[in-house]
SEZA-785997 format. One record per residue: residue in one letter; residue number from 1; x, y negated, z of N, C-alpha, C in turn; chain. Coordinates in nm, 4 decimals. Layout:
% residues N
NODE   dofi   semi        nxx        nyy        nzz       caxx       cayy       cazz        cxx        cyy        czz   fivo
NODE      A    NUM          X          Y          Z          X          Y          Z          X          Y          Z      A
...
This chain:
% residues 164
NODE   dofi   semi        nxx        nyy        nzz       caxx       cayy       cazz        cxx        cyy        czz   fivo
NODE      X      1    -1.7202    -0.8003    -2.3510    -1.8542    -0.8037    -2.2948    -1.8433    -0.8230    -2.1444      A
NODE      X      2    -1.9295    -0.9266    -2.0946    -1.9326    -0.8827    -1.9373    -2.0485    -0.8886    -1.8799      A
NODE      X      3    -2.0906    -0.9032    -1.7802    -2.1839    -0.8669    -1.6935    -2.3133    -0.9624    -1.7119      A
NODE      X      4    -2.2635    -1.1189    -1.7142    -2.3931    -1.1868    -1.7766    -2.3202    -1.2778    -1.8701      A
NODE      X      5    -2.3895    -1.3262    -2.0050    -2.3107    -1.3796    -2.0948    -2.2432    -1.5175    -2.0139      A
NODE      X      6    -2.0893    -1.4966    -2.0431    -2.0258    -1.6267    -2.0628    -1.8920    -1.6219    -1.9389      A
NODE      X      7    -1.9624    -1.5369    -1.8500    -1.9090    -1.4926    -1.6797    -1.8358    -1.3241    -1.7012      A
NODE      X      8    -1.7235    -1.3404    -1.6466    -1.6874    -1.2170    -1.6252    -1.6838    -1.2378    -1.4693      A
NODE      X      9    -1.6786    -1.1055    -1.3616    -1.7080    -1.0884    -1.2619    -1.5131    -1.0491    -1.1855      A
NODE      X     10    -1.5366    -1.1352    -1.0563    -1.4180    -1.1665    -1.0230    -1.3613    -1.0464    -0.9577      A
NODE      X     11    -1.4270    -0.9555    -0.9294    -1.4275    -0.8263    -0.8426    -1.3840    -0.7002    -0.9266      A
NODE      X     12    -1.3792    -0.6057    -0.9319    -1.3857    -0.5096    -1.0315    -1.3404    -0.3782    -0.9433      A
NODE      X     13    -1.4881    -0.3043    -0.9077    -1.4601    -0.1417    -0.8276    -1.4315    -0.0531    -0.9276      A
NODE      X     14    -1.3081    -0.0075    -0.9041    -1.2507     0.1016    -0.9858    -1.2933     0.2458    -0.8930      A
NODE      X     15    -1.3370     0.3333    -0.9569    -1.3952     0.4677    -0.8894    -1.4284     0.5776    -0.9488      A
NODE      X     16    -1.3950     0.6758    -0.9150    -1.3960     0.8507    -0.9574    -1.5484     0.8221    -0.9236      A
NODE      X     17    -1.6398     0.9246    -1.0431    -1.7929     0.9576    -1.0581    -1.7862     1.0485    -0.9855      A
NODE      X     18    -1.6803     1.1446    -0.9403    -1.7096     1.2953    -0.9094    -1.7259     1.2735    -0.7123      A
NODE      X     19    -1.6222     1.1702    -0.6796    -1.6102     1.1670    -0.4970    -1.6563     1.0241    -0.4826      A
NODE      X     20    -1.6218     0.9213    -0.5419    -1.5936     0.7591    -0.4758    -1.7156     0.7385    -0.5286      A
NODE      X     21    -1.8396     0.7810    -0.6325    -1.9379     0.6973    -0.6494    -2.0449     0.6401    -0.5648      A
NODE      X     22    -2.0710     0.7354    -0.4787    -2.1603     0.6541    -0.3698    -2.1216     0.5724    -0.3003      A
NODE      X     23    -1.9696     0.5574    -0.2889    -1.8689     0.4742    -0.1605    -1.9286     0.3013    -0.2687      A
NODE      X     24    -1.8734     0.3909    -0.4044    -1.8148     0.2675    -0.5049    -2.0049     0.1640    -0.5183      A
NODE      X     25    -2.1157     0.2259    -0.4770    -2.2325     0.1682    -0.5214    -2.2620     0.1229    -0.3849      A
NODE      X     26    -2.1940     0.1727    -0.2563    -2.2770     0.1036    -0.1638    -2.1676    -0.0170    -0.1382      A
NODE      X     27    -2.0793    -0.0091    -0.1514    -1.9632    -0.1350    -0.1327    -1.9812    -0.2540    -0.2841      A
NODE      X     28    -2.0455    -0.2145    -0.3248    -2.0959    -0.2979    -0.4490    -2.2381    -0.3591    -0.4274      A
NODE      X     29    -2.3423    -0.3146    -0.3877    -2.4344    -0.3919    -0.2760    -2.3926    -0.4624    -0.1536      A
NODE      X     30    -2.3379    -0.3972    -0.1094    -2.2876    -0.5374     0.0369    -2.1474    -0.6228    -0.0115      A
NODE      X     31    -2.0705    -0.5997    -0.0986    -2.0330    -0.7208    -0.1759    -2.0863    -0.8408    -0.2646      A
NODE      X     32    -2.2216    -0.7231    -0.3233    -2.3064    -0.7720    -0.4038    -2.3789    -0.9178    -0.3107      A
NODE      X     33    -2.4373    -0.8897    -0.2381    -2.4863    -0.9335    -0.0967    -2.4473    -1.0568    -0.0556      A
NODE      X     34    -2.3064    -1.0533    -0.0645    -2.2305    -1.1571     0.0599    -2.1561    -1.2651    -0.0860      A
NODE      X     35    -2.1207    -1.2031    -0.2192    -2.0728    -1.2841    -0.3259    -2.2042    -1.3038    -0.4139      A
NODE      X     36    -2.2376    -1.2254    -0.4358    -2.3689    -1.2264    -0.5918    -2.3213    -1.1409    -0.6449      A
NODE      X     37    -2.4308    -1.0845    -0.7058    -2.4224    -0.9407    -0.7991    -2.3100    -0.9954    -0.9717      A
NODE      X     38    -2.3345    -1.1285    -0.9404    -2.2456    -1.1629    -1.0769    -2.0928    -1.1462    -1.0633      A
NODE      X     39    -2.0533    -1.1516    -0.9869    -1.8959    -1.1375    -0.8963    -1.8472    -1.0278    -0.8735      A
NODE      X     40    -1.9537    -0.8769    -0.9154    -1.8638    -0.7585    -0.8730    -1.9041    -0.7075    -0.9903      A
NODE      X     41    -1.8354    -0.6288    -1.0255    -1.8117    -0.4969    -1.1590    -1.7807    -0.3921    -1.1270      A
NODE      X     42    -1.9208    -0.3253    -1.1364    -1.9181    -0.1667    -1.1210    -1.9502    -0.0909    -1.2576      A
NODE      X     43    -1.9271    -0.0446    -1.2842    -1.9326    -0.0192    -1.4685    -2.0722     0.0621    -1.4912      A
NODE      X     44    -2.1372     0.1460    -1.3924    -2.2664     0.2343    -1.3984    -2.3937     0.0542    -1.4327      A
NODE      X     45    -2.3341     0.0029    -1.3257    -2.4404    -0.0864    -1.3353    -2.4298    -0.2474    -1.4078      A
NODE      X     46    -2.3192    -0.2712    -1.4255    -2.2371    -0.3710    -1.5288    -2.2212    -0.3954    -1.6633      A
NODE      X     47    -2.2404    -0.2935    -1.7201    -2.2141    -0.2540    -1.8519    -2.3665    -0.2798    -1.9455      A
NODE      X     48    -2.3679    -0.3422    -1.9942    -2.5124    -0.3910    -2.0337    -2.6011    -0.2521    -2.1120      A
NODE      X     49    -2.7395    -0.2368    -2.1248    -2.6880    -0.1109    -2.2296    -2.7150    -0.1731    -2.4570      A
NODE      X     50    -2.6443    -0.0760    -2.4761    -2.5945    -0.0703    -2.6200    -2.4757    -0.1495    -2.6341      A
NODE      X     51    -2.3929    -0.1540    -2.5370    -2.2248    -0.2218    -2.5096    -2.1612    -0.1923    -2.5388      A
NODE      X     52    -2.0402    -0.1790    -2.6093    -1.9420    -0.0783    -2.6161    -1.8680    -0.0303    -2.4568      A
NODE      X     53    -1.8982     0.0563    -2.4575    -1.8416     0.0760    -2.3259    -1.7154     0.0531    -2.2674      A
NODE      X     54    -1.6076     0.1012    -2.3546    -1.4623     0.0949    -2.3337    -1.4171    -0.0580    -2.3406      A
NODE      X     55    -1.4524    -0.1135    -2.4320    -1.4452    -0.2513    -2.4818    -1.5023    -0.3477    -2.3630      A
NODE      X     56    -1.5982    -0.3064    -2.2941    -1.6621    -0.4324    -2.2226    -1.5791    -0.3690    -2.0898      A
NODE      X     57    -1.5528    -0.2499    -2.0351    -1.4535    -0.2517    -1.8933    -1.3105    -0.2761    -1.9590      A
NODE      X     58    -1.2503    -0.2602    -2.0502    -1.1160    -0.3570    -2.0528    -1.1321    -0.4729    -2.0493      A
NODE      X     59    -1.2524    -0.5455    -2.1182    -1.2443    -0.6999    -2.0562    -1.2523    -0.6988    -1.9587      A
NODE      X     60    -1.3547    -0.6349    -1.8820    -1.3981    -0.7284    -1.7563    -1.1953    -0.6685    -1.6655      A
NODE      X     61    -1.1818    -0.6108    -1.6656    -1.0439    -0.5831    -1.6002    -0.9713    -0.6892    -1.6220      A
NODE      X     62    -0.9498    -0.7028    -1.7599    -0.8584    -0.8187    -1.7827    -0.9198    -0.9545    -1.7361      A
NODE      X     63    -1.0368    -0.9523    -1.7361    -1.0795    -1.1480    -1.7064    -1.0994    -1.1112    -1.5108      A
NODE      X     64    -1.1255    -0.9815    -1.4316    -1.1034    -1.0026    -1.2923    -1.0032    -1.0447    -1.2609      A
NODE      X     65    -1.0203    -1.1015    -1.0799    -0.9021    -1.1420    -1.0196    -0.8116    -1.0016    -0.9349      A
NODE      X     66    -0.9322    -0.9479    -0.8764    -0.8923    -0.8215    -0.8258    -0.9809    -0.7030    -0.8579      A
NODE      X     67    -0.9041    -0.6337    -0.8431    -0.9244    -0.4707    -0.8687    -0.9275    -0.3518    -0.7569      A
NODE      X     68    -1.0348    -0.2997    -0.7030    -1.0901    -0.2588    -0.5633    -1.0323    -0.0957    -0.6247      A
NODE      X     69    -0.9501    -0.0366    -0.5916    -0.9379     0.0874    -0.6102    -1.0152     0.2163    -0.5488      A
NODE      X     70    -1.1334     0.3004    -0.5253    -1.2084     0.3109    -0.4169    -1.0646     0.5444    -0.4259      A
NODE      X     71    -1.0675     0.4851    -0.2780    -0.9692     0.6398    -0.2520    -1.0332     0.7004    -0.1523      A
NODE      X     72    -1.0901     0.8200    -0.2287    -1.1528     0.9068    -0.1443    -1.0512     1.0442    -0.1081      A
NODE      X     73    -1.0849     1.1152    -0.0258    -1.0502     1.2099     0.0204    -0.9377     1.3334    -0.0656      A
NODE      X     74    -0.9949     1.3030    -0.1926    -0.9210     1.4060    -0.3268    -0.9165     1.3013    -0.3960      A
NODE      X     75    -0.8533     1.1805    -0.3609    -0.8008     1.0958    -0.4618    -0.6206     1.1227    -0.4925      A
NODE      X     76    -0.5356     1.1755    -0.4024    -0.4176     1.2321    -0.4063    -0.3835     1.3352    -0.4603      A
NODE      X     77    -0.5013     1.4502    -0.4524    -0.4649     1.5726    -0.5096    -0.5139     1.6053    -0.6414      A
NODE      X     78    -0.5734     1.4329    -0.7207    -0.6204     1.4427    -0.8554    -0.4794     1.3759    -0.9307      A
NODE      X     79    -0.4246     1.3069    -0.7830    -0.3086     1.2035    -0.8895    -0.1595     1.2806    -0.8602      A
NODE      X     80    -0.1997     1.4059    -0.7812    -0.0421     1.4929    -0.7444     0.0548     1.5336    -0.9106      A
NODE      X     81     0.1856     1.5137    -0.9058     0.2755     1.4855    -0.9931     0.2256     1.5990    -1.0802      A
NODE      X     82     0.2381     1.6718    -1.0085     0.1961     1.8224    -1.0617     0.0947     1.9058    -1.1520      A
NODE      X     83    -0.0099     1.7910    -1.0632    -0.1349     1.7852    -1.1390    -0.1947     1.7293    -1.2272      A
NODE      X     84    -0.1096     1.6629    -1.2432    -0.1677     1.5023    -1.3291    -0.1272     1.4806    -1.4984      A
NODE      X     85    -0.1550     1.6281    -1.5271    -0.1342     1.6635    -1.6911    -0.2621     1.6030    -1.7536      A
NODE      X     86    -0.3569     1.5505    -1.7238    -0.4845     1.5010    -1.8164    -0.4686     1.4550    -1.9049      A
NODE      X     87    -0.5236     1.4198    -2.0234    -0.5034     1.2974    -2.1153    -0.5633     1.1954    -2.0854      A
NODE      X     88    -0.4670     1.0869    -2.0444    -0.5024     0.9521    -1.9759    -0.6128     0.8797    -2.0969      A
NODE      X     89    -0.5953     0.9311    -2.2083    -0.7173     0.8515    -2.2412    -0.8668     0.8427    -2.2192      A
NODE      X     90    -0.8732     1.0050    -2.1686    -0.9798     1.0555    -2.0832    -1.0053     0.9991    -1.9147      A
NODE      X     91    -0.8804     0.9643    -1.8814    -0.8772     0.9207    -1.7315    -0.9137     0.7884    -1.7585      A
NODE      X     92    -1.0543     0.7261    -1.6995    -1.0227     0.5971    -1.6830    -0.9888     0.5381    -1.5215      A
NODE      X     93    -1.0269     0.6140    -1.4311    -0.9216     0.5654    -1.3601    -0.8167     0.4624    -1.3613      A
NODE      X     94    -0.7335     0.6192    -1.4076    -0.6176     0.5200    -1.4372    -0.5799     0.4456    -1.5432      A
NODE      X     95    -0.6858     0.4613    -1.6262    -0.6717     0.3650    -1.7230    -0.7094     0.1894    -1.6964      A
NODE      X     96    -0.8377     0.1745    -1.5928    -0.8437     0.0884    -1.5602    -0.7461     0.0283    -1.4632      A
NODE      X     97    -0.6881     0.1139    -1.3931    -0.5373     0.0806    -1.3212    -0.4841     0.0309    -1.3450      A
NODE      X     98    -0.4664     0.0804    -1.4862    -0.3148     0.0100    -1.5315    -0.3289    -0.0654    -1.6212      A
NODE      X     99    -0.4417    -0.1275    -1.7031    -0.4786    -0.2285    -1.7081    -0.4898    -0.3497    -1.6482      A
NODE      X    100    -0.4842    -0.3365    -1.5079    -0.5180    -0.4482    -1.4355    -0.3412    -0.4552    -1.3725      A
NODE      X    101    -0.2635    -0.4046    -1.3725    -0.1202    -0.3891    -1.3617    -0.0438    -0.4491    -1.5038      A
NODE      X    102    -0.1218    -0.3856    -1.5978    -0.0780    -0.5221    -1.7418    -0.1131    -0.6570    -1.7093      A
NODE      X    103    -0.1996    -0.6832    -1.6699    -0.2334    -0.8405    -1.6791    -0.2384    -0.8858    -1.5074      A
NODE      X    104    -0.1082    -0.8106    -1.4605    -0.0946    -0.9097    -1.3527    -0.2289    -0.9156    -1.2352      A
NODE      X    105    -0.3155    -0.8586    -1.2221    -0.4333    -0.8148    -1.1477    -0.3834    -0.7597    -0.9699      A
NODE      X    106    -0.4449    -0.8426    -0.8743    -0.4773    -0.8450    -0.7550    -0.5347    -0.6624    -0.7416      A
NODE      X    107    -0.4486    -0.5573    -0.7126    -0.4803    -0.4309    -0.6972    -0.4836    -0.3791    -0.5636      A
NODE      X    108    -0.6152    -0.3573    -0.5302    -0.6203    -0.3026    -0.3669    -0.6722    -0.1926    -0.3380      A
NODE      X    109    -0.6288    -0.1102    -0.2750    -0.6676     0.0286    -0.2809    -0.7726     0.0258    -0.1494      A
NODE      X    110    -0.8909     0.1015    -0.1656    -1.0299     0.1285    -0.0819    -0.9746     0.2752     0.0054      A
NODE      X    111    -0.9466     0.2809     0.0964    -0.9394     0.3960     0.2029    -1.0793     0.4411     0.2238      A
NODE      X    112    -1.1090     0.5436     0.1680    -1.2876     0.5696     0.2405    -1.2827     0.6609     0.3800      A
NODE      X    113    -1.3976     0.6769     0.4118    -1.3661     0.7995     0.5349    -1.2694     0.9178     0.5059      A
NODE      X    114    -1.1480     0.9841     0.5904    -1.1560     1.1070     0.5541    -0.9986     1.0749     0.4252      A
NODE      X    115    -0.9825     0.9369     0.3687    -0.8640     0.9475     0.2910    -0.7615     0.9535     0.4112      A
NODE      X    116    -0.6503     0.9884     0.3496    -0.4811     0.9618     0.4192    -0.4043     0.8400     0.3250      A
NODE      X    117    -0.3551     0.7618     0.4201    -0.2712     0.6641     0.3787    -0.1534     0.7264     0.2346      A
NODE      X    118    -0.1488     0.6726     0.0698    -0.1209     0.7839    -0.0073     0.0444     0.7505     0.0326      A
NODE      X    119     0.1051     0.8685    -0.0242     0.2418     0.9019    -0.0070     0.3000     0.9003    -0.1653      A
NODE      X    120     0.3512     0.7639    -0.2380     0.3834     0.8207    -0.3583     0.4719     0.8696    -0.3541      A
NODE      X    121     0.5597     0.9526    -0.3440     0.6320     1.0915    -0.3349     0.5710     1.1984    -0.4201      A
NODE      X    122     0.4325     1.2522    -0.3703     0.3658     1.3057    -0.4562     0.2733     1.2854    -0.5582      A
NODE      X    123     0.2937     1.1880    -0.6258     0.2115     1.1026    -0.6626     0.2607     1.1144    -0.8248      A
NODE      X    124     0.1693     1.0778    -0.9089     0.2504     1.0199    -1.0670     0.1772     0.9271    -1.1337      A
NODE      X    125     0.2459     0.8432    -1.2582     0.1543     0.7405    -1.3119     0.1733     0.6236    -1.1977      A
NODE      X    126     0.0143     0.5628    -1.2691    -0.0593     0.4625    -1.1957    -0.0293     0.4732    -1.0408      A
NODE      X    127    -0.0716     0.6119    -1.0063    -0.0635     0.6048    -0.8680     0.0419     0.5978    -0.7488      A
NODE      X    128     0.1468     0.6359    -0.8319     0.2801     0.5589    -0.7584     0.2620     0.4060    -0.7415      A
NODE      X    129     0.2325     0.3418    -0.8064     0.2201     0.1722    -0.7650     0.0588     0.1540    -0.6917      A
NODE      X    130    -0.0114     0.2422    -0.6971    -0.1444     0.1751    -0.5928    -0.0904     0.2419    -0.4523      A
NODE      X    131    -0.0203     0.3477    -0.4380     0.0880     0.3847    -0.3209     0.1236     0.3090    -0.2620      A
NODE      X    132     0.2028     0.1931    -0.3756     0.3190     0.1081    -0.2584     0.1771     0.0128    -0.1716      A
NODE      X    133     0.1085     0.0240    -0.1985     0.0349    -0.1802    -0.2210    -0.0780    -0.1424    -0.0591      A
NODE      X    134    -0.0596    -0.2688    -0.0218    -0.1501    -0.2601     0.0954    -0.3001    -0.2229     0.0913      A
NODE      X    135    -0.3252    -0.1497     0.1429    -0.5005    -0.0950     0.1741    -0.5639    -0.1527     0.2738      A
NODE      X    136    -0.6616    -0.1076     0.1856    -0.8138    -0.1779     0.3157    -0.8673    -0.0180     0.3557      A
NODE      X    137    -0.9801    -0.0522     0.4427    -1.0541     0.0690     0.5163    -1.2194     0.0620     0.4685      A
NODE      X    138    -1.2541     0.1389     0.4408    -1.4256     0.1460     0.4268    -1.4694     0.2227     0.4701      A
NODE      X    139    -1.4959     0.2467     0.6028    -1.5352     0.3657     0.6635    -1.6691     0.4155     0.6989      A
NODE      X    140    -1.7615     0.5058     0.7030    -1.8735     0.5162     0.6780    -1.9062     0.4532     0.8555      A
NODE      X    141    -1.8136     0.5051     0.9727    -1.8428     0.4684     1.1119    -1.8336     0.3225     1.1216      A
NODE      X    142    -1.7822     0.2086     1.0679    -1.7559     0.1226     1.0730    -1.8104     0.0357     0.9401      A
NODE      X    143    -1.9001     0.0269     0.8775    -1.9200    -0.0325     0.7406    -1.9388    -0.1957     0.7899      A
NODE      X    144    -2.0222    -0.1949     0.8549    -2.0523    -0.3593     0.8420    -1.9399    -0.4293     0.8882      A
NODE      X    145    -1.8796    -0.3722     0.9850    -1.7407    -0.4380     1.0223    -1.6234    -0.4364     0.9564      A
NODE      X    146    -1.6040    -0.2991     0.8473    -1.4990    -0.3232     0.7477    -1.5423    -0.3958     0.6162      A
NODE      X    147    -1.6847    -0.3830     0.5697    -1.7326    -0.5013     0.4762    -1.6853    -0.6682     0.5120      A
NODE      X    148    -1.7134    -0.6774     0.6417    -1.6716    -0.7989     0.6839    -1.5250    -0.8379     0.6474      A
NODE      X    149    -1.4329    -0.7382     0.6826    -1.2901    -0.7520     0.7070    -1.2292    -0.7655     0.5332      A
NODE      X    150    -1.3386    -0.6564     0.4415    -1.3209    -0.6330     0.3094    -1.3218    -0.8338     0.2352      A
NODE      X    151    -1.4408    -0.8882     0.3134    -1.4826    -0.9529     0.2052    -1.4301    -1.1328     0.2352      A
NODE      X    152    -1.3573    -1.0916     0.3752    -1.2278    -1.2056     0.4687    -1.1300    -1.1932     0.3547      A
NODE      X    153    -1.0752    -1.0538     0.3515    -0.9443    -1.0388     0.2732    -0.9871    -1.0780     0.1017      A
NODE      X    154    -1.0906    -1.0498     0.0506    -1.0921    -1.0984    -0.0621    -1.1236    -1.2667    -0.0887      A
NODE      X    155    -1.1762    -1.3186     0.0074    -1.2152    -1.4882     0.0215    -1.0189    -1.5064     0.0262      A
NODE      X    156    -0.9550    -1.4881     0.1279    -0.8129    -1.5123     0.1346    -0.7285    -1.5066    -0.0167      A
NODE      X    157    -0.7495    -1.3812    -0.0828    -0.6630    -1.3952    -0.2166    -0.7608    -1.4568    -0.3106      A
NODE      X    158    -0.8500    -1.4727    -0.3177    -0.9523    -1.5491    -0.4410    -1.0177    -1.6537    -0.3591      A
NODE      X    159    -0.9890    -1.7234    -0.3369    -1.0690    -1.8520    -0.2716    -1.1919    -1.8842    -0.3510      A
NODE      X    160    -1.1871    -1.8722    -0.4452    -1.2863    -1.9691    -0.5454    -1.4388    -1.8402    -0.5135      A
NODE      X    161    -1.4105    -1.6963    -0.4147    -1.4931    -1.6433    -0.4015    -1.6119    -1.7346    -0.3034      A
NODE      X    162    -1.7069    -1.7512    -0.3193    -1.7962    -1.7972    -0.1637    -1.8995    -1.7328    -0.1315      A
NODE      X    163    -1.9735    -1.7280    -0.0402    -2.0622    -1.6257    -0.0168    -2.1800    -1.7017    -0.0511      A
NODE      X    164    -2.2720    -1.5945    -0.1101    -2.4253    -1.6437    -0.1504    -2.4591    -1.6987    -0.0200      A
């Protein structure tokens, strides 16, 4: 399933409901904005309703180019080695993570206000490899200027992105 029949959306914000959702809905309007609302996948608002849910975010993961990881503040101390007994089938997180790490997926991790650059050292899973990988910044003091910088760096690895 994806977002409008026939189109899967080239974007795909991966995000915790409990810290990253407001980061993950306002960076999904000013992406929305500058690409078209058809180009980003946020799953609250993506997911058609009576969809299968699970079924339509593994596609759209698998048919994106990249995968926006959004890291908030307690995004480290949910993925600490230690801590990170959940049953991943419950995590989608990292389920969508590592999905997009199966099929070869453009994975970029979202710094919000207030995160630390992660240290996989303490880290387990998924989140040892969104560790190694270069980050962007989304900062609440700086939005229009890191949207800008956000949506440079995504035109650079997806060309075929253009702005409405």
């Amino acid at each position: 399933m994806s977002t409008k029949v026939g189109k899967v959306a080239r974007i795909f914000i991966n995000y915790s409901k409990k810290n990253g959702a407001y980061a993950a809905a306002l960076l999904d309007g000013l992406l929305s904005s500058h690409f078209g609302e058809d180009e980003i996948f946020r799953a609250s608002r993506s997911v058609v309703p009576g969809a299968d849910y699970s079924k339509s975010i593994l596609e759209c993961v698998a048919g994106c180019e990249i995968l926006l990881v959004i890291v908030d503040s307690d995004w480290s101390r949910r993925f600490a080695s230690q801590a990170h007994d959940a049953n991943p089938k419950e995590d989608w997180v990292s389920k969508e993570i590592g999905e997009a790490f199966k099929h070869g997926k453009v994975v970029i991790p979202v710094l919000l206000s207030g995160a630390e650059r992660l240290d996989e050292s303490s880290l387990s899973g998924v989140a040892v490899e969104v560790a190694r990988l270069q980050y962007l910044r989304f900062d609440y003091r700086n939005i229009h200027q890191d949207v800008r910088f956000i949506c440079e760096q995504l035109v650079r690895i997806c060309p075929e992105l253009k702005a409405v």
